[in-house]
N, C-alpha and C positions, 0 to 999 in steps of 0.2 A: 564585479560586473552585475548587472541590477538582470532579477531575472521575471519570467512571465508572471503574472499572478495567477495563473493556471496552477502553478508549480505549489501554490499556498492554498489553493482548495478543494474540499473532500471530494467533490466532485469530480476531479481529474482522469482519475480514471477510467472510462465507461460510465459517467455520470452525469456527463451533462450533453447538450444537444452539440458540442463542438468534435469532445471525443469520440462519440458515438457515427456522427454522420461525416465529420469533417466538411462540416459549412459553417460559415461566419455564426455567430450569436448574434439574434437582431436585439438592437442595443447596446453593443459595447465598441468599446474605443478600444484599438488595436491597430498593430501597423504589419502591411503584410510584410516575411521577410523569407529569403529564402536557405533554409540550413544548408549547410554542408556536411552530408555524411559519410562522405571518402574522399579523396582526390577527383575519383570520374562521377559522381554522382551527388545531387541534392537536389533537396524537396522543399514546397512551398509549405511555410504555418504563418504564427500568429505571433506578436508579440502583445501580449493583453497587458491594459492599464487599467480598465472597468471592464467589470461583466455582470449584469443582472443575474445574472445565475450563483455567483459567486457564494461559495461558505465556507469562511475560514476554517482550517488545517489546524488541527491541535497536537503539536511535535511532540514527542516523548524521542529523548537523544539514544538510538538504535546503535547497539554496537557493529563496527566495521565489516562482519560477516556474514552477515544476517543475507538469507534468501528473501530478497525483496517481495517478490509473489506471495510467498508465505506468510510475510507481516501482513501486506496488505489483505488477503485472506481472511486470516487475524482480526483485523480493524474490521473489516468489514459483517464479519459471522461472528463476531465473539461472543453475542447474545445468546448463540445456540449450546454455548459450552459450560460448563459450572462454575462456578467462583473459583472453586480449588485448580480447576483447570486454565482458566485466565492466569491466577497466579504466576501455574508453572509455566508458561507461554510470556509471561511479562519479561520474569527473572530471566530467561530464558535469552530475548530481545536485548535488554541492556544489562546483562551483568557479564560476566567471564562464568564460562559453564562450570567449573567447580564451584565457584561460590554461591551459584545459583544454587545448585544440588546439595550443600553444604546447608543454607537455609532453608531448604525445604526436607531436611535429614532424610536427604538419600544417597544411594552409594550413584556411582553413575555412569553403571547400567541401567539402572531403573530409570533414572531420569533421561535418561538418551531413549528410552525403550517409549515412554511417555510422552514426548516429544515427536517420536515417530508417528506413534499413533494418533497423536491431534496433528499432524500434518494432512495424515490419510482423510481422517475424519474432515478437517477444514475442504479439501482436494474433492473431497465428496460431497460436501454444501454447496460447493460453488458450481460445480458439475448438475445437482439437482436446482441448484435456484436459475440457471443458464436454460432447462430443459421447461422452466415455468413461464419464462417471460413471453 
């Protein structure tokens, strides 16, 4: 099943004038449709095929249990965090946690303990960069 091109750019989230206000993009080709969110309920979107707004998604394959918020978090603040800390936030995303913790010679407590802690930290950039806008 062919899906929006929404779905393929950085934008998506709270970044462009579509998710933000939920009105049309002047400029893009779309067709309206209307989802179905339960049996008793759905809502009107988009099915985008161009968008002027548009900026390609750079995938890195996310292991299956990942807190989507928190990747995306991630992606979005990772400038604020250290290299070392990227690392353990990467390994983290697509590896199985012992091996993660394993290449970065920790036991894992400490790597869980770490983990926590840039979640907090990320939880807290996005809370302050929300209070700027």
């Amino acid at each position: 099943m062919e899906e929006s091109l929404c779905w393929k750019c950085q934008k998506s989230c709270s970044g462009c004038s579509w998710s933000k206000s939920f009105k049309p993009v002047e400029g893009w080709t779309a067709e309206r449709r209307m989802i179905k969110n339960s049996p008793y309920e759905s809502f009107e979107s988009y099915f985008v095929r161009e968008c002027p707004e548009f900026k390609q998604k750079h995938f890195i394959k996310v292991k299956g249990n990942v807190d989507m918020d928190f990747y995306y978090n991630f992606k979005k603040f990772k400038n604020s965090l250290t290299e070392k800390e990227q690392q353990i936030l990467m390994l983290y995303f697509t590896k199985r946690v012992v091996d993660s913790a394993k290449e970065l010679n920790m036991n894992l407590r400490t790597f869980f303990r770490k983990i926590a802690k840039l979640r907090t930290e990320l939880k807290n950039i996005e809370i302050l960069s929300n209070l700027w806008r």
